[in-house]
N, C-alpha and C positions, 0 to 999 in steps of 0.2 A: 447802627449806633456805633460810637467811636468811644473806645477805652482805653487807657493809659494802667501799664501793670508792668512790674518789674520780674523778673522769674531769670531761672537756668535751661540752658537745653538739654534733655535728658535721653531724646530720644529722636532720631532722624531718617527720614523715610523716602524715597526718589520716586516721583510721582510725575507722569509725563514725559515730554521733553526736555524741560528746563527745569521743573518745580518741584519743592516739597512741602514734605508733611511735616510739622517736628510737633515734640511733644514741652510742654514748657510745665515747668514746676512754677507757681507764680506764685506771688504775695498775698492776693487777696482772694483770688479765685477759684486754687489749690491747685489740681491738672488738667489743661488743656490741650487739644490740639489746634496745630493752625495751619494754614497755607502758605508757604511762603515763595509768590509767585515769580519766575524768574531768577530764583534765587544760586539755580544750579551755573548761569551763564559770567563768564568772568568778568563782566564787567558790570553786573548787579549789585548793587548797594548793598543787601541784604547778604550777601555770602558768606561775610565773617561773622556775622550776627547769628547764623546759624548752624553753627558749629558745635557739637557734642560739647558738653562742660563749659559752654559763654554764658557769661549774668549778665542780661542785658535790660533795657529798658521799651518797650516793647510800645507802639503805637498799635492798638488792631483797629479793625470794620469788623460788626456784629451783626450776622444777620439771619434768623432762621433757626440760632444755635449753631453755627458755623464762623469762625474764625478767620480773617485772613490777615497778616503782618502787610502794616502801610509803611511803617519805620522803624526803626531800630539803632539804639545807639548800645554799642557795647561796653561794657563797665568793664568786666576784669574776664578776660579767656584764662582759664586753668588748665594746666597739665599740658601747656606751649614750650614750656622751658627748655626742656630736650627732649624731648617724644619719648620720656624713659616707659619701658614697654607695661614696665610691674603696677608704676602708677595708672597710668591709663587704666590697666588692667579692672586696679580696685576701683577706680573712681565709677567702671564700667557696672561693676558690681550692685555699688551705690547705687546707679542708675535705674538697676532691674527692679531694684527695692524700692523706690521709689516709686516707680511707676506702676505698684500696686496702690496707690493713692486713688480714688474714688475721681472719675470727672466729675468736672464744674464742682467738686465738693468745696464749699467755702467751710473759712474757721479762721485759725490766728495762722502764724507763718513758721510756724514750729519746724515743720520740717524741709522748709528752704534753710532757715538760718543755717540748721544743723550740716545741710549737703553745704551754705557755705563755709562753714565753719571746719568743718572735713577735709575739704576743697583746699583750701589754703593751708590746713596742716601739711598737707600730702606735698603740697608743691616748695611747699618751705621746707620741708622736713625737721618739724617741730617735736614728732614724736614719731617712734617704730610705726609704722604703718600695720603691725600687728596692734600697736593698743588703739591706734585710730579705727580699725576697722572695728574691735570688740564694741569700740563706747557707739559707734553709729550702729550695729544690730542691737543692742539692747536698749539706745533711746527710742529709733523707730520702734519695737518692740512695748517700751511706754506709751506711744503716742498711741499705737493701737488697741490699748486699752486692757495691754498684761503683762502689765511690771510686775515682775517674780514677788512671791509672797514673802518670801525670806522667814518663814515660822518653819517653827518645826512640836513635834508631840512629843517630843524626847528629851530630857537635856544634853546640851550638847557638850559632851567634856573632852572629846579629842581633837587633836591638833587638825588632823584631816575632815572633810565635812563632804559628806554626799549630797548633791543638790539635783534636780528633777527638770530635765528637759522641759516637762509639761505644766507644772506652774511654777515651778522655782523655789517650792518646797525644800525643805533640807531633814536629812538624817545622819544619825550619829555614824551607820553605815550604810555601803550601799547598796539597796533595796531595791532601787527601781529599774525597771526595765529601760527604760530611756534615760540615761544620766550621766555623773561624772563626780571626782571626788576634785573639793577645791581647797587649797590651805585657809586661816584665818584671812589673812593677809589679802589672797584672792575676793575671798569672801567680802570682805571689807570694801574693796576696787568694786565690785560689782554693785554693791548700795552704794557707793559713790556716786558712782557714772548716774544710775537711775533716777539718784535726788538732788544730784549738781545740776547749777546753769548752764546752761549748754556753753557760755565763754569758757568754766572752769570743770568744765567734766574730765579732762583729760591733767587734771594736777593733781594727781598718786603716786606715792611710791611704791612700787616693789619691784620685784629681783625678776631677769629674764624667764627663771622657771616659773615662778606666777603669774608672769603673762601670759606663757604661756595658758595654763591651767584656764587664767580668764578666756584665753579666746578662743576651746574647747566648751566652754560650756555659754558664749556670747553665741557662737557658730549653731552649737545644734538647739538653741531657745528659739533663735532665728528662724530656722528649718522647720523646726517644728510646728511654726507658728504659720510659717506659708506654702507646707505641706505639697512642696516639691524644690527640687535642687537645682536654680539659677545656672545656666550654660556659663555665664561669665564667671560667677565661683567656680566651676569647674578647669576654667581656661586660667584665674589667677592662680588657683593651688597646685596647678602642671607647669608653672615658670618655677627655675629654677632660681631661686635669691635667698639674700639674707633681709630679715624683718627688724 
């Protein structure tokens, strides 16, 4: 059977002599793997098309539940511009997180947009690559079906607010074993991100120290949630930059 689907490459694998494996975030299909045969020799059509972070338009053959690319036209390569290492880095990140997506899981294309919409911050530098990386762990973290609670049993009358790794509970202080204190302000940014469109998630204001704050507690919601620590977060937060 022959199918037409647009998707990202997320993930790339060297299989054989010449060929690969890659792993495609798509539109309609969610994630797949494919073959994409010949792809590794220089003079195959397919090589640019297969390249970590390409949004392309994918032709496959379906057969058995097995995938192979017949064509491919490339839409937009990201993270081309100057090989800067830090982006790569996060964009790499995004990749691992994503590819906790369910195969062949169908649904809407929620979290393509969001990797493109991330994608193209990162490469334009639209925003700190710290508040880009916050708003992508805690929309993925919505998609998965545990967007923070944001209640709390207490009233809350301090400027500072404790909030819960584990459901995103909040307290006047802080109580939990897994957590972190956020200002208002933080607080605020974090129901943003969760309940904005994914075009306008990332239009907040606040002060660098709030970002920070957000992307302490975007980081360990994240982790918490996939209950082990991605190799590529480990290789972005050992580059030495400014965010």
């Amino acid at each position: 059977m022959n199918l037409e689907v647009k998707g990202i490459i997320i993930k790339t694998v060297d299989y054989k002599d010449s060929d690969k494996i890659v792993t495609i975030l798509t539109d309609n299909m969610g994630k797949i793997s494919a073959k994409a045969q010949g792809a590794r020799r220089k003079s195959s059509r397919l090589t640019a098309a297969v390249q970590p972070f390409t949004y392309c338009s994918f032709q496959l053959f379906e057969m058995n539940g097995k995938y192979k690319i017949d064509e491919a036209d490339v839409i937009t390569q990201f993270m081309s511009k100057n090989m800067d290492i830090v982006k790569i880095a996060l964009a790499s990140y995004f990749c691992e997180i994503a590819s906790m997506e369910m195969e062949h899981e169908t649904g809407d294309d929620s979290l393509l947009r969001l990797m493109l919409n991330c994608f193209y911050a990162i490469d334009n530098d639209i925003h700190t690559m710290q508040r880009i990386k916050s708003a992508f762990e805690l929309k993925c973290a919505c998609f998965w079906g545990y967007t923070p609670r944001l209640t709390a049993s207490e009233s809350l009358t301090r400027e500072n607010i404790a909030i819960n790794f584990e459901d995103g509970t909040l307290a006047p202080r802080n109580i939990f074993t897994r957590g972190t204190m956020l200002s208002r302000n933080a607080l605020s940014a974090v129901n943003f991100i969760c309940n904005a469109d994914l075009k306008k998630m990332l239009s907040f204001k606040i002060s660098s120290e709030e970002e920070d704050e957000l992307s302490r507690f975007a980081e360990g919601y994240i982790l918490d949630k996939m209950e082990y620590k991605p190799k590529t977060l480990t290789f972005y937060q050992s580059l030495d930059f400014e965010v």
